[in-house]
Structure formats: C-alpha cells, structure tokens
The first five atom37 places (N, CA, C, CB, O) and aatype in JSON, in Angstrom:
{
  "aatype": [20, 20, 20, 20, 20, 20, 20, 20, 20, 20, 20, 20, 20, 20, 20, 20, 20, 20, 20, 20, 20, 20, 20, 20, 20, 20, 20, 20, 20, 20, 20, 20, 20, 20, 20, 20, 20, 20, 20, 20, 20, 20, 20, 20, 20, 20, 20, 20, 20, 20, 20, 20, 20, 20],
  "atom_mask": [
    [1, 1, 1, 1, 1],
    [1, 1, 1, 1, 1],
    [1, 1, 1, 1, 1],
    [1, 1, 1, 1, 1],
    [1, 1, 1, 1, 1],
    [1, 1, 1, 1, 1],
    [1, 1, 1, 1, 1],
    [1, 1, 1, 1, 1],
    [1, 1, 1, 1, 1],
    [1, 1, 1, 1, 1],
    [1, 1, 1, 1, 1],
    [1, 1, 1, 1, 1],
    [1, 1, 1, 1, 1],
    [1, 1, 1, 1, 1],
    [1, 1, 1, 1, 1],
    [1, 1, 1, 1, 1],
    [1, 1, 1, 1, 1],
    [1, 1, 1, 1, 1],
    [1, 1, 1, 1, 1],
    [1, 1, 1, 1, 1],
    [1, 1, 1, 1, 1],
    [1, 1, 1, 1, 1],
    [1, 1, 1, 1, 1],
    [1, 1, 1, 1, 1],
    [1, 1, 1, 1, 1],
    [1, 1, 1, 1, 1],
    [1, 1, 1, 1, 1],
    [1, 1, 1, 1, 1],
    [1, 1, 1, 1, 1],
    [1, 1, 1, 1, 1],
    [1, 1, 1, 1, 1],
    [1, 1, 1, 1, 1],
    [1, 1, 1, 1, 1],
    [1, 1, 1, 1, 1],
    [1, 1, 1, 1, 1],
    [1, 1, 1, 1, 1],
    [1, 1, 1, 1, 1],
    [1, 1, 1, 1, 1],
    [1, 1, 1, 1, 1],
    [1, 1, 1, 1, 1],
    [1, 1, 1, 1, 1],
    [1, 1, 1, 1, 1],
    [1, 1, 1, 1, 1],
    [1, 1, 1, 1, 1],
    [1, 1, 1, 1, 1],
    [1, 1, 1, 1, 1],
    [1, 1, 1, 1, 1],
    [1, 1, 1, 1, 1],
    [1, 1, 1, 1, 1],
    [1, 1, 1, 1, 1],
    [1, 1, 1, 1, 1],
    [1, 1, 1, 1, 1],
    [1, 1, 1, 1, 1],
    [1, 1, 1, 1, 1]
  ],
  "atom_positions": [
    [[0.84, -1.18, 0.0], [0.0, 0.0, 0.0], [0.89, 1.24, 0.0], [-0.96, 0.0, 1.21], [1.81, 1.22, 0.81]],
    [[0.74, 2.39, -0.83], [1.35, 3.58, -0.99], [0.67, 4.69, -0.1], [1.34, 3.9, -2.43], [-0.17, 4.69, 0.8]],
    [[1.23, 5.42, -0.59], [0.34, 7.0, 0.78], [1.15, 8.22, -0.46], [1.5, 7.25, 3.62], [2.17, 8.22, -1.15]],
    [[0.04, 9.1, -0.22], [0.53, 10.45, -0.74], [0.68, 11.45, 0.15], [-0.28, 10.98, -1.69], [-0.21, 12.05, 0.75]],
    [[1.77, 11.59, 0.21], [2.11, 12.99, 1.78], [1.65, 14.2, 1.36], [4.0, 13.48, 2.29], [2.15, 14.9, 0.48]],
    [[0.82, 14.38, 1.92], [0.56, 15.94, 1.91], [1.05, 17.12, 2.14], [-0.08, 16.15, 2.41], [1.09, 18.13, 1.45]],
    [[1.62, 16.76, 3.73], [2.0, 17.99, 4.49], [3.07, 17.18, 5.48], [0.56, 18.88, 5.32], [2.86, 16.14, 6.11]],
    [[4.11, 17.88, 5.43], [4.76, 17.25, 6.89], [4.99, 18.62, 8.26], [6.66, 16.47, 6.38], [4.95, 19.84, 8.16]],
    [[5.21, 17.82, 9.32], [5.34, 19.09, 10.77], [6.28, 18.61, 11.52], [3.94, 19.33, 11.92], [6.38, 17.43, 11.86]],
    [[7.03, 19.52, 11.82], [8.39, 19.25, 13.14], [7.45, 18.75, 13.88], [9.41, 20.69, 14.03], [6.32, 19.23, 13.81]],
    [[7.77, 17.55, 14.85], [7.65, 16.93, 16.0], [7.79, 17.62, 16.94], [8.31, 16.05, 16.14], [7.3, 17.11, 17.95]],
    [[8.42, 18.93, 17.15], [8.38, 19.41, 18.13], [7.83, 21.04, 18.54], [9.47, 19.11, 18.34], [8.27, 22.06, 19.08]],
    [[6.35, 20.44, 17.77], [5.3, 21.41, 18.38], [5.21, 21.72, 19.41], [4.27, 21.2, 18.31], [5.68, 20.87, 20.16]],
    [[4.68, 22.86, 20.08], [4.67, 23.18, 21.25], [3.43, 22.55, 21.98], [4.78, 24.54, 21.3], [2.31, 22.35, 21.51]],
    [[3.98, 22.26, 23.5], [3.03, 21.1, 24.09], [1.71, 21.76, 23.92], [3.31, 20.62, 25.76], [1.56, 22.98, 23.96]],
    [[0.47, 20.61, 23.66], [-1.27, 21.31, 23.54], [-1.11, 21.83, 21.85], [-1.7, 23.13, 24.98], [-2.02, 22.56, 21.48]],
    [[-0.21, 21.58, 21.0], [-0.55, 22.3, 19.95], [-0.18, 20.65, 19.01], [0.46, 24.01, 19.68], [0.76, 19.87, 19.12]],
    [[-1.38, 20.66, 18.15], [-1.45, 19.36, 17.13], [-1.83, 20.16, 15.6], [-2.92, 18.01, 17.71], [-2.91, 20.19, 15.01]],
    [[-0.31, 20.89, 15.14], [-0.82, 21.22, 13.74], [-1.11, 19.82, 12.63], [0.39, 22.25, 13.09], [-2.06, 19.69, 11.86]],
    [[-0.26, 19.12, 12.78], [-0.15, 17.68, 11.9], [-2.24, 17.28, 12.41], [1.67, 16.02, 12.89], [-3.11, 17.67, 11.64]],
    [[-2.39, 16.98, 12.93], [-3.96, 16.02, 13.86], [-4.92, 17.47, 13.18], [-3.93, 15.83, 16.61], [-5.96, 17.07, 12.67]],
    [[-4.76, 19.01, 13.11], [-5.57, 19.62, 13.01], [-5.71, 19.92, 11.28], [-5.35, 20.61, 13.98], [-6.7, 20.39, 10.72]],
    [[-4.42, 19.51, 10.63], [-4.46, 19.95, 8.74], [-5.27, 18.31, 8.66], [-2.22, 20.21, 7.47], [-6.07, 18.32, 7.72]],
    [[-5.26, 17.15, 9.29], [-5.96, 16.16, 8.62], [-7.31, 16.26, 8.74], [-5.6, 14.97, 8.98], [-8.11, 15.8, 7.94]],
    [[-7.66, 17.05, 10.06], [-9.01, 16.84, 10.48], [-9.61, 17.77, 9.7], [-9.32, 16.99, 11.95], [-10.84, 17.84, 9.68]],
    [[-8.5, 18.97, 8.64], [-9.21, 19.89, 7.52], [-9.36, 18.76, 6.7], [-8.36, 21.28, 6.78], [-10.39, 18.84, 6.04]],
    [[-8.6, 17.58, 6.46], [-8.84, 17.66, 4.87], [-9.94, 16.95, 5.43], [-7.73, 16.99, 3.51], [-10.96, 17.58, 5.15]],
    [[-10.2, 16.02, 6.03], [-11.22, 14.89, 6.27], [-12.45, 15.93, 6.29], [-10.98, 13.85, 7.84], [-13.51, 15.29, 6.24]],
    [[-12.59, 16.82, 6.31], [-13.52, 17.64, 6.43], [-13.87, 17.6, 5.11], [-13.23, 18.88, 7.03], [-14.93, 17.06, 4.78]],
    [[-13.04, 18.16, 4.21], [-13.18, 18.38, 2.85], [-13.13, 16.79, 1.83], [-11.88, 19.48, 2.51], [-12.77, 16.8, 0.65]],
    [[-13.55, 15.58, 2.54], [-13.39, 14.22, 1.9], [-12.33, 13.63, 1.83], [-13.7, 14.16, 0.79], [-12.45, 12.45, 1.49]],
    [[-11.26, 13.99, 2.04], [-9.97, 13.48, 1.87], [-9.54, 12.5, 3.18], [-8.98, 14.73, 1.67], [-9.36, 12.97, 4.3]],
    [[-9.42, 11.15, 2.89], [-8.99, 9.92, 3.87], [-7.49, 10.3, 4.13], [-9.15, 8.23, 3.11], [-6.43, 9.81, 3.76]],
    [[-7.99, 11.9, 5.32], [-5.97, 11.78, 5.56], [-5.7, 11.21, 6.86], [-4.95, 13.51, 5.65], [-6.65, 10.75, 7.5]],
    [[-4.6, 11.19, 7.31], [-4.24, 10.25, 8.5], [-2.55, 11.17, 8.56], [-4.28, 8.05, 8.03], [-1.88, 11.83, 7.76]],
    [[-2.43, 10.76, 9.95], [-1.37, 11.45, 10.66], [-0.28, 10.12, 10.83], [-1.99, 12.22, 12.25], [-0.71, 9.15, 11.46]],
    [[0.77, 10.06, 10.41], [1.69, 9.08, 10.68], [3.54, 9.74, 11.07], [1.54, 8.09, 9.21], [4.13, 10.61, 10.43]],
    [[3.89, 9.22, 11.89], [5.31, 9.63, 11.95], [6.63, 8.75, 11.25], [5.53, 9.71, 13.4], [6.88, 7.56, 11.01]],
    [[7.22, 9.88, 11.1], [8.42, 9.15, 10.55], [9.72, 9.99, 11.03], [8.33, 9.03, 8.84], [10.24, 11.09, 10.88]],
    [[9.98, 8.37, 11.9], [11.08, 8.57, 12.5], [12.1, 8.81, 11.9], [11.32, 7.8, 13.13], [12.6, 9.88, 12.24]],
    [[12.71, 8.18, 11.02], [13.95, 8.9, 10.18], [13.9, 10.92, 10.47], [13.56, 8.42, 8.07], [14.78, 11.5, 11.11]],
    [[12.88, 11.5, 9.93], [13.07, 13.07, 9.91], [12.34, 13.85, 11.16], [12.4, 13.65, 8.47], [12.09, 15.05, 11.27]],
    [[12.1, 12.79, 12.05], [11.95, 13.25, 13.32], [10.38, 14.64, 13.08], [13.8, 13.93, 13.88], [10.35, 15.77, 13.57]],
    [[9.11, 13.87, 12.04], [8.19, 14.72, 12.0], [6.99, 13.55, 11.39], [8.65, 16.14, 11.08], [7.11, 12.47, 10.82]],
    [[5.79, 14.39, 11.82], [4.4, 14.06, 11.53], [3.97, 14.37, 10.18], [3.53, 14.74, 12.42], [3.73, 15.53, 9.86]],
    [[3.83, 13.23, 9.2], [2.98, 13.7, 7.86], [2.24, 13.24, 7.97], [3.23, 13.58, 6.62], [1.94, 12.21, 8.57]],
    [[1.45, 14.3, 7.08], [0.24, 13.94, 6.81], [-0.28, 12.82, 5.18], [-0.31, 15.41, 6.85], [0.27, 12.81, 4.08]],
    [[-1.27, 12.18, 5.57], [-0.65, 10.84, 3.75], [-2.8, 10.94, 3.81], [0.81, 7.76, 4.33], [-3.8, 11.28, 4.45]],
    [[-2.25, 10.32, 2.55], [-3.33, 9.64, 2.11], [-3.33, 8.45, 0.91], [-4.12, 10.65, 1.75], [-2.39, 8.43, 0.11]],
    [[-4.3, 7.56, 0.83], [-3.33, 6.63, -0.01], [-3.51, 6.94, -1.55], [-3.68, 4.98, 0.26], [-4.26, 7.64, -2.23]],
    [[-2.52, 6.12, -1.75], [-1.75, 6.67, -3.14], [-3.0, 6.57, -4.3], [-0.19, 5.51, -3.66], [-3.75, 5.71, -3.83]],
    [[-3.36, 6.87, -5.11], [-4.02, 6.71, -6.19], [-4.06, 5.09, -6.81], [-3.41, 7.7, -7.09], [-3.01, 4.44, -6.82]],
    [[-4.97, 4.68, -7.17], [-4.73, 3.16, -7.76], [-4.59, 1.9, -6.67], [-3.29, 3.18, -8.63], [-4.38, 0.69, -6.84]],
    [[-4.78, 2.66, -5.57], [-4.44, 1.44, -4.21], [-6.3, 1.12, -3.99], [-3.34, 2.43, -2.18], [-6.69, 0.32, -3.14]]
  ]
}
C-alpha cells in the first residue's frame, strides 16, 4: 500500500498544539482519507493519504 504525503510538521510542536492532527481533520472535512503518521527517520508528523490506484 502507498500514501501520498501531503503535508509534513516538526515533531516538536509546542506542548497542547497538534498542527499535523488539526491539517488532517481539515482535509477529512473536505473528503480526503488523511491520517497522521510519523516518521522517525526526519523526526516529523505527515500527513498521507493513499496513493491513487491502491
């Protein structure tokens, strides 16, 4: 399964602040199956959705 990143966010938001959790809960608003996943390698939260054709 693939993912299309949308958006990525430093991990080190300030505590009480979820920009990564608050751009998915836009798109999901607007239809878009996004989801919040981390990746440890760059030490940040993207945002994906899956890839086209999946």
């Amino acid at each position: 399964m693939g993912a299309k990143v949308l958006e990525r966010f430093p991990a080190g938001a300030p505590r009480g602040s979820w920009p990564a959790e608050e751009y998915a809960a836009e798109r999901r608003e607007e239809g878009e199956p996004a989801t919040v996943v981390m990746d440890l390698k760059s030490d940040a939260f993207l945002v994906v959705v899956p890839a086209e054709g999946d």
